[in-house]
N, C-alpha and C positions, 0 to 999 in steps of 0.2 A: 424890394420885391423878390430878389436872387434868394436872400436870406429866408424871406417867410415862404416860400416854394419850399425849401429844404426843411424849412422844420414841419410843414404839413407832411411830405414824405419819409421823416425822420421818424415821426411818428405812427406813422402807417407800417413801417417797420417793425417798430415797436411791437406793437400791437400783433402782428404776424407773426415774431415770434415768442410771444406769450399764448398764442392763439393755444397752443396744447394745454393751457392753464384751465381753459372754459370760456365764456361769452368774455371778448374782448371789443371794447371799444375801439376804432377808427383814427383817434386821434391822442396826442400825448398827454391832455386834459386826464384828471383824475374825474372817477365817477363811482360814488356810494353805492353801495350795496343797492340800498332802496332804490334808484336810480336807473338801477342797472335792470334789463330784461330775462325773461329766464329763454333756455335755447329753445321751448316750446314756443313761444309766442314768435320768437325770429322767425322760425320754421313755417308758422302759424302763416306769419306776412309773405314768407315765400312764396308758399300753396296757392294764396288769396291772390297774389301779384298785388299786391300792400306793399311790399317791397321788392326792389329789384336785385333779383338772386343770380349768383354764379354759385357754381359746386368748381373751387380753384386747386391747379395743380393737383389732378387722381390720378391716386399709385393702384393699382390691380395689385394684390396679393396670391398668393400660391394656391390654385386651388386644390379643394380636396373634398371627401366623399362625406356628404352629412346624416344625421344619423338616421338608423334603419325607422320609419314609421306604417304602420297597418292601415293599407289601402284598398282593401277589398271586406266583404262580410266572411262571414265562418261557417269551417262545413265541418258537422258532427257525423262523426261514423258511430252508430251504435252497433255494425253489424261487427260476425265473424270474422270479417275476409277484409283485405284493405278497397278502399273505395278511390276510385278518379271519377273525377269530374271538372267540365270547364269552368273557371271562375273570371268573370270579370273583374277589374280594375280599372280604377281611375285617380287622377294625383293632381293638383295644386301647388305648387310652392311657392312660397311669394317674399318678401325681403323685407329687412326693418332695419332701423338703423340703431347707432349704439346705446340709444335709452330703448331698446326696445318696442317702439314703435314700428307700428305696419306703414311699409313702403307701399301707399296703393296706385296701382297698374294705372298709366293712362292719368294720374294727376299732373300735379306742374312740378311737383319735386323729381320722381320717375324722369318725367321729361329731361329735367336743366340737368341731374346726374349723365343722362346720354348724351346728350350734346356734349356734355367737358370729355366723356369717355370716349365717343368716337373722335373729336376732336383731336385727341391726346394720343390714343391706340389704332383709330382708323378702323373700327368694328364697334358694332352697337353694343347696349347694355338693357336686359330687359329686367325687369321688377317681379317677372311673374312667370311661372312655366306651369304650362298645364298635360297632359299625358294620358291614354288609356291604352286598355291591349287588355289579352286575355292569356289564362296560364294554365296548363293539365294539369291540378293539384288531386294528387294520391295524399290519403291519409289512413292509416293504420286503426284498425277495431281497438275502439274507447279513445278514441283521439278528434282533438278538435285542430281544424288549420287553417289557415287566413296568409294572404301575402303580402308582404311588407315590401318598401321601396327606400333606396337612398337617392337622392339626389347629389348632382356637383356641384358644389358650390361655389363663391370666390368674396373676397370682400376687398372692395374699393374704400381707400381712404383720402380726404382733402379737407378743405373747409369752406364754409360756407361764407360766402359775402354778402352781406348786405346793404344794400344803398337807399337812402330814402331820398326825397326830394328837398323836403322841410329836413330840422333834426327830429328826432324821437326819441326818448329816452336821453337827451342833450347832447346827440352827434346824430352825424349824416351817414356813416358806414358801421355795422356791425360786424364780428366774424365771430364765427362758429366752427370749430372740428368736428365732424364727425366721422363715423368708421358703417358705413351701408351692407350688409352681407346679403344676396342676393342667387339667384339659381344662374349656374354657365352652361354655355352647351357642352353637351357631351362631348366629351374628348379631348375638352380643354386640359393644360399640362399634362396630358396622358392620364387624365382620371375618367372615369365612365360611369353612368351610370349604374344601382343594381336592381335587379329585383328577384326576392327570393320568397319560398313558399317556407312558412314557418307552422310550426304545431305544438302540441303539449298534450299533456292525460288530462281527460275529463278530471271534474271534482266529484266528490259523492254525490252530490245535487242535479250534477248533470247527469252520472251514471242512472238515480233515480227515476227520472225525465227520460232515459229511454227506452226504462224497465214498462214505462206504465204508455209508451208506445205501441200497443197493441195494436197491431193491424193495418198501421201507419209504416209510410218509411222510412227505414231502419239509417238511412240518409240524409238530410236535412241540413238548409242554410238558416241562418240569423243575422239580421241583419244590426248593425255595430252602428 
């Protein structure tokens, strides 16, 4: 019994450190291609509680400022003179993991990721950040301008456990690495959020479109 304890654990090793290879099976049993699950369907039975999931051993990575995206509609100055006006904004960010997949807020993946994270770090981990405010944007005659937002990011990596009751795919534990990137709060490692008012020259087509403006205001949003 001492003996087969140790090679069911020996193999669980195994496997854990192959895990950076891709979908690893659970035990030291070989397992064909065909055999084998892709990390969608693991993922799949997580979501479902199909299977019973841990997100094992998450490391938080360095975070940092992701890239600048346009969060508001656009305002065209046709006039002479530069123009301000207040612009609303509004933001979303949400997380996906390293097949590019959306992390959606409030699922059972979201979920088991917080749990190993607070667990681990002693502070939550959200899937999703949402945001509004409003910005005095001036823009300059023949100029169109919109504001843009970065968010902070971070990306948690571990792997994914999974345990069935019966086998599946001809074992009882699956593992999966993956790499989840995700929105932090502001301020984490000393990074912060930004948001900033961006602009550019009309094209001929818009200058056109102002020309034939008559009597209208020489000001004007579009909505993106």
């Amino acid at each position: 019994m001492v003996n087969n304890g140790r090679m069911r654990h020996g193999g669980r090793l195994v496997a854990l450190a192959a895990a950076a290879l891709g979908v690893v099976a659970g035990t030291a049993g070989p397992a064909s291609a065909d055999d084998q699950p892709t990390r969608a369907q693991l993922l799949a039975d997580c979501d479902s509680g199909a299977g019973k999931c841990t997100f094992d051993e998450p490391r938080l990575g360095q975070a940092y400022l992701g890239d600048f995206h346009r969060v508001s509609d656009s305002l065209y100055n046709c006039s002479t003179s530069a123009a301000t006006q207040s612009m609303t904004w509004t933001d979303t960010v949400g997380s996906t993991d390293s097949a590019g997949v959306s992390v959606t807020a409030g699922g059972k993946i979201a979920g088991i990721i917080d749990v190993s994270v607070t667990a681990t770090y002693n502070h939550t981990w959200s899937s999703t950040h949402s945001e509004a405010s409003s910005v005095n944007m001036t823009v300059q005659p023949g100029e169109v301008g919109w504001i843009s937002r970065a968010q902070v990011m971070q990306r948690v990596s571990g792997t994914w456990q999974t345990h069935y009751d019966d086998r599946k795919w001809g074992h009882y534990f699956w593992f999966v690495p993956d790499v989840v990137t995700g929105p932090a709060p502001n301020g984490t490692d000393g990074r912060n959020n930004a948001v900033v008012v961006k602009s550019r020259k009309m094209t001929a087509e818009e200058k056109r479109s102002c020309s034939s403006r008559s009597g209208e205001a020489k000001t004007f949003v579009v909505r993106d």
